[in-house]
C-alpha positions as CSV (number, residue, x, y, z in Angstrom):
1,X,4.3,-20.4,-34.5
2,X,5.4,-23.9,-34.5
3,X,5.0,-26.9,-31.8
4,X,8.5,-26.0,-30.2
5,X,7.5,-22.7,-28.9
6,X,8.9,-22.0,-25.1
7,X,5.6,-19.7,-24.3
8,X,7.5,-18.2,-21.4
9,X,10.4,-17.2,-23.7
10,X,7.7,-14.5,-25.1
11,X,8.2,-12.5,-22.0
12,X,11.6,-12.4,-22.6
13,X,11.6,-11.2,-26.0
14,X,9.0,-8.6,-25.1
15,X,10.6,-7.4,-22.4
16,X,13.9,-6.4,-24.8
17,X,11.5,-5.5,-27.1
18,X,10.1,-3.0,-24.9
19,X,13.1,-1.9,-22.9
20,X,15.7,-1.7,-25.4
21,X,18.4,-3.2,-23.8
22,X,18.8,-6.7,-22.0
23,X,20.1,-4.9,-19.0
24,X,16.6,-3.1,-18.2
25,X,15.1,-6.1,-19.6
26,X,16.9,-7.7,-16.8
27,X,15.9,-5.2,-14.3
28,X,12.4,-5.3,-15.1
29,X,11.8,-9.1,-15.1
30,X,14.0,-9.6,-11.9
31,X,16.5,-12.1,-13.6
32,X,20.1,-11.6,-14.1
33,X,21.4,-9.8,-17.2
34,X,22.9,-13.9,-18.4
35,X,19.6,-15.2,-18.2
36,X,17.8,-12.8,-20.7
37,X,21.0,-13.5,-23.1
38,X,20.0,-17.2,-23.0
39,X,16.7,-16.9,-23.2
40,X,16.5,-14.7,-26.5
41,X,19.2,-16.6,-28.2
42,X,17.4,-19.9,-27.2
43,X,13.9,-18.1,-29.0
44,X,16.4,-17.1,-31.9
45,X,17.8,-20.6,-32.3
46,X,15.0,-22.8,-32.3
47,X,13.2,-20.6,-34.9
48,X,16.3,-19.8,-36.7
49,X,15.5,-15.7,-37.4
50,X,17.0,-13.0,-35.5
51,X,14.8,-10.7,-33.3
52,X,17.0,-8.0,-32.9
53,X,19.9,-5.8,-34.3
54,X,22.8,-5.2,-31.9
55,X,23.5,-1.9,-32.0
56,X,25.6,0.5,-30.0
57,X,22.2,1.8,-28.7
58,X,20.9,-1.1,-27.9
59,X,18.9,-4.0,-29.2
60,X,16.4,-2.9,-31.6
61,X,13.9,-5.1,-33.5
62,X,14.5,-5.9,-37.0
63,X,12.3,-3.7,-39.1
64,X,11.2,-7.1,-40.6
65,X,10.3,-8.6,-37.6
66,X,8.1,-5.7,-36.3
67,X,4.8,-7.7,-37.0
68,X,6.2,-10.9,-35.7
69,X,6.8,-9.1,-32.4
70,X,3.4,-7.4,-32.2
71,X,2.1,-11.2,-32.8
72,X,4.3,-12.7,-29.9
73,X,2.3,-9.5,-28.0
74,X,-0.6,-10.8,-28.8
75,X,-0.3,-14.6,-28.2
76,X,1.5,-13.7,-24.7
77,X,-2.1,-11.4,-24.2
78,X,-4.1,-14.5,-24.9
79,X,-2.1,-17.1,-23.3
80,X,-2.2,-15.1,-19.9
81,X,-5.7,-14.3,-20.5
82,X,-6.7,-18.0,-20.0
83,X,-3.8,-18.9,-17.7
84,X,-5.6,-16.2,-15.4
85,X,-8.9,-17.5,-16.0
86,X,-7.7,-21.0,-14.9
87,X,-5.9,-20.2,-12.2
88,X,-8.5,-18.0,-10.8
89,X,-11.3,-21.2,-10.4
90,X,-9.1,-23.7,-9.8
91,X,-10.7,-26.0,-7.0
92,X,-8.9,-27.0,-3.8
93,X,-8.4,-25.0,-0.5
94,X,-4.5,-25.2,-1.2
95,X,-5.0,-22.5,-3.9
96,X,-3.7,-19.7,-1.9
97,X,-5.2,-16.4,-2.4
98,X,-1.9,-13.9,-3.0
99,X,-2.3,-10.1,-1.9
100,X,0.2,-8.2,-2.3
101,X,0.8,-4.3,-0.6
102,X,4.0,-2.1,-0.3
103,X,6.3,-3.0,2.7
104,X,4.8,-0.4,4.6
105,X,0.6,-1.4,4.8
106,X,2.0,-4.8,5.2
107,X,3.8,-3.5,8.1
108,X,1.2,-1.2,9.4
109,X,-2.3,-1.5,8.2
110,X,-2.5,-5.1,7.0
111,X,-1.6,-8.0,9.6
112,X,-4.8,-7.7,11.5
113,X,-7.0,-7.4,8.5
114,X,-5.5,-10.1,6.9
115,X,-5.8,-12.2,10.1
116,X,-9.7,-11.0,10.2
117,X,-10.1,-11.9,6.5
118,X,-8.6,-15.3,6.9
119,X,-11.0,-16.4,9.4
120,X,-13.6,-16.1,6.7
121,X,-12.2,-17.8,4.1
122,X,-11.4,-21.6,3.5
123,X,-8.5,-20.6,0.8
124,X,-5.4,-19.7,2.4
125,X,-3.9,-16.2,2.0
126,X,0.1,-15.3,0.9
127,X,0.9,-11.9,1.6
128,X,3.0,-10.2,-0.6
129,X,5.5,-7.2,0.9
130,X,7.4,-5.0,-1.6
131,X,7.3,-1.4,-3.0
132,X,7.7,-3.0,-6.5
133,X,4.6,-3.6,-8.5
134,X,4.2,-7.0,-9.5
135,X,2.8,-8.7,-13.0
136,X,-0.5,-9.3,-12.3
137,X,-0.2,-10.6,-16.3
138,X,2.1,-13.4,-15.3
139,X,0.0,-14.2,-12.4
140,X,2.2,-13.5,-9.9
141,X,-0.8,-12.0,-7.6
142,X,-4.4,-12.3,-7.3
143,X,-5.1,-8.9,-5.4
144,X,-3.2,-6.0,-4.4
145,X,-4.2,-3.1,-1.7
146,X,-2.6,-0.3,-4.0
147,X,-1.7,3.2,-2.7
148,X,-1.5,5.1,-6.3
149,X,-3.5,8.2,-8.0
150,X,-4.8,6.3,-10.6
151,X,-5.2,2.2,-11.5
152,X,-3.2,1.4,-14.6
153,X,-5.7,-0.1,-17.4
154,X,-5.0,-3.7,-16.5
155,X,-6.4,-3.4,-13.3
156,X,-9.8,-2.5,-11.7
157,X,-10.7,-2.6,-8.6
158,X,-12.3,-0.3,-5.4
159,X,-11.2,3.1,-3.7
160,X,-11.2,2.4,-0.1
161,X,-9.8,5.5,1.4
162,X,-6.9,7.8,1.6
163,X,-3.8,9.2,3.1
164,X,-2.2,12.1,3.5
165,X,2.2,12.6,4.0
166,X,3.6,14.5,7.2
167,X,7.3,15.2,7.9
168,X,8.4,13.1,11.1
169,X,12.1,13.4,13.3
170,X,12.9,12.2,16.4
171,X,13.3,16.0,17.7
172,X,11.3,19.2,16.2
173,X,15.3,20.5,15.6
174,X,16.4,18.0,13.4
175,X,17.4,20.0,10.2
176,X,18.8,17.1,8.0
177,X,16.7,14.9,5.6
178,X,16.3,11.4,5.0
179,X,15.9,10.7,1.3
180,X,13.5,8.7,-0.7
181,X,14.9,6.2,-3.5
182,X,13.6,3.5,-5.6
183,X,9.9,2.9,-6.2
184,X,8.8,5.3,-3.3
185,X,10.8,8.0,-5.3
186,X,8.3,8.0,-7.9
187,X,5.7,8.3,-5.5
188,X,3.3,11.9,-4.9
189,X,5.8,11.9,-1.7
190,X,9.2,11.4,-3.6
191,X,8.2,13.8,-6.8
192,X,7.7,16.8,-4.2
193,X,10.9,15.9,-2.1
194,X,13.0,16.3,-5.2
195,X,11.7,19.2,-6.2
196,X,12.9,21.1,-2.9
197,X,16.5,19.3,-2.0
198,X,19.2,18.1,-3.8
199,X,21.3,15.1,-3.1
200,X,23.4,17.4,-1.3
201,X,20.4,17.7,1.7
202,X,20.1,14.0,2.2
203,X,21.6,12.4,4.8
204,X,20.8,8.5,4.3
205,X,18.0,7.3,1.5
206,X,16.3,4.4,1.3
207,X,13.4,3.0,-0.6
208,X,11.6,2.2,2.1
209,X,9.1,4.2,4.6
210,X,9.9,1.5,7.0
211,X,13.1,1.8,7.4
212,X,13.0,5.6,6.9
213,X,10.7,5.5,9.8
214,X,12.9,3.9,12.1
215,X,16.3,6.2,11.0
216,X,13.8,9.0,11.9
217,X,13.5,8.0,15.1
218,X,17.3,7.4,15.6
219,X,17.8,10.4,14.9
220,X,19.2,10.3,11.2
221,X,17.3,13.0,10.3
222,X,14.0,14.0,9.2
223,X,11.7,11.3,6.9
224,X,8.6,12.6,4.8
225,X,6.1,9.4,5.1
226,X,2.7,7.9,4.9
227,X,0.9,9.3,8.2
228,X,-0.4,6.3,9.3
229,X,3.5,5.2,9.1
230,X,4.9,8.2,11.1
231,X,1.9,8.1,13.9
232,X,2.5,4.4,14.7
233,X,6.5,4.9,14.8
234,X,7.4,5.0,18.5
235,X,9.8,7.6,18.8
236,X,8.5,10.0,16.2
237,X,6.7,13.3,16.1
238,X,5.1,15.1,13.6
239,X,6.8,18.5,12.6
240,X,4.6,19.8,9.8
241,X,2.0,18.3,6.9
242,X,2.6,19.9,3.9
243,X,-0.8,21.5,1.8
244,X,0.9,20.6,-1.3
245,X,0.8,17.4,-1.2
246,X,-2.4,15.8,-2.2
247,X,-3.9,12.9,-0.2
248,X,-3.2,9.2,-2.1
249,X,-5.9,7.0,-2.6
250,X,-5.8,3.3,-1.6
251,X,-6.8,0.9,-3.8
252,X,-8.4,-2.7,-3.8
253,X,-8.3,-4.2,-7.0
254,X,-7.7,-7.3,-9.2
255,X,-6.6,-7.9,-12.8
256,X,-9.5,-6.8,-15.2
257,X,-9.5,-10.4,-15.9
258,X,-10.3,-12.0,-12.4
259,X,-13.3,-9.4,-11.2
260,X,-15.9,-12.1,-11.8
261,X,-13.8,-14.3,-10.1
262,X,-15.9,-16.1,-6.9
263,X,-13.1,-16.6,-4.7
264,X,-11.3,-13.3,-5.3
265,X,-14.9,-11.4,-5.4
266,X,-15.1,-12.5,-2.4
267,X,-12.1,-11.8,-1.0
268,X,-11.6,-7.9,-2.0
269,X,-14.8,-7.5,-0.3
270,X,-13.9,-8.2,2.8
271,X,-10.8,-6.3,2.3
272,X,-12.9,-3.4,1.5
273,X,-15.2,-3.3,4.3
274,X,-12.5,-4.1,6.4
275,X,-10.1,-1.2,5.4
């Protein structure tokens, strides 16, 4: 690896790499489709090898650069290991502590916790709102209050409780369905929805249990969502809770990396007592 090597090109390459295609690179990295063609001829051209074979199927890695790529996997591993590390003792109160939740806890659950948890802290807080999970690898959050059946391996953390999913309308006679789409369609709630309606039963979707939430109540239709969503949605009542759909736990947890972390140590505590 020489002198000239744009580190955050590696992302870039393993993200192709891994997807296949520059377009679900794209999608997965939250750039535009242009920007990933840059970036891996840029890699390409200042080392002067090709990474890839176009093919009609989509970009796959030279079978003689298979070890460099699993190198570049390991060099990105390391160099986020100690950009984490640095990052997470950094001195100086205006090192804000990022938590990130989906749109909904944010909406719902969070705003008074994170006000109590502020008070006790003399690092500011950023909190994070969106269903999609972000890189904890490329730093771009220090904690996240999870809803999920299991942690994936590159993060650790605390179960702090759970909830269960009801089906909500605006009137118990409401027969059509709000759908779920996005990453709330992968969810416990969007795998059993899809099971029992096609597209054909779905009125409006969305892929969020906020907005669901508020169609609901306007009469759109009924919403399956998070019962501390439907409960707190003025407008709403609660027309059945379905047995077969387990209870999701919620998570507070941190990259592996950053547990011993003071600051954030600190911090997901008082999340946890607080939730």
């Amino acid at each position: 690896m020489t002198a000239q090597t744009n580190w955050d090109d590696l992302r870039f390459v393993l993200a192709v790499a891994d997807h296949g295609s520059v377009a679900r690179a794209a999608r997965a990295l939250s750039v535009n489709h242009a920007t990933v063609l840059r970036r891996i001829a840029a890699f390409e051209t200042r080392h002067g090898l090709k990474v890839f074979e176009r093919t009609p199927n989509g970009y796959q890695i030279s079978p003689e650069r298979r070890a460099l790529v699993e190198a570049l996997r390991e060099a990105q591993t390391a160099v986020g290991q100690v950009e984490r590390l640095i990052d997470a003792e950094r001195p100086g109160v205006a090192n804000a502590i990022r938590i990130t939740s989906t749109d909904a806890f944010c909406h719902f659950v969070l705003p008074g916790i994170i006000a109590h948890v502020s008070r006790e802290l003399t690092n500011p807080i950023s909190l994070l709102s969106g269903n999609a999970h972000l890189d904890f690898a490329r730093l771009q959050a220090d904690i996240t209050v999870r809803p999920a059946v299991a942690l994936p391996d590159e993060l650790a953390g605390e179960k702090v409780g759970a909830f269960r999913f009801g089906i909500y309308a605006d009137d118990p006679a409401q027969s059509g369905w709000l759908g779920l789409e996005g990453a709330i369609a992968r969810s416990v709630a969007g795998k059993w929805q899809q099971k029992r309606f096609s597209g054909a039963d779905i009125a409006i979707a969305s892929d969020s249990f906020v907005a669901l939430a508020d169609l609901a109540a306007a009469g759109r239709g009924r919403a399956l969502l998070p019962a501390f969503v439907g409960d707190a949605t003025p407008g709403l009542v609660l027309i059945d809770t379905p047995d077969d759909i387990p209870a999701v736990p919620v998570w507070v947890a941190s990259h592996v990396d950053l547990l011993k972390s003071g600051r954030l140590k600190r911090t997901r505590t008082l999340l946890c007592n607080a939730l």
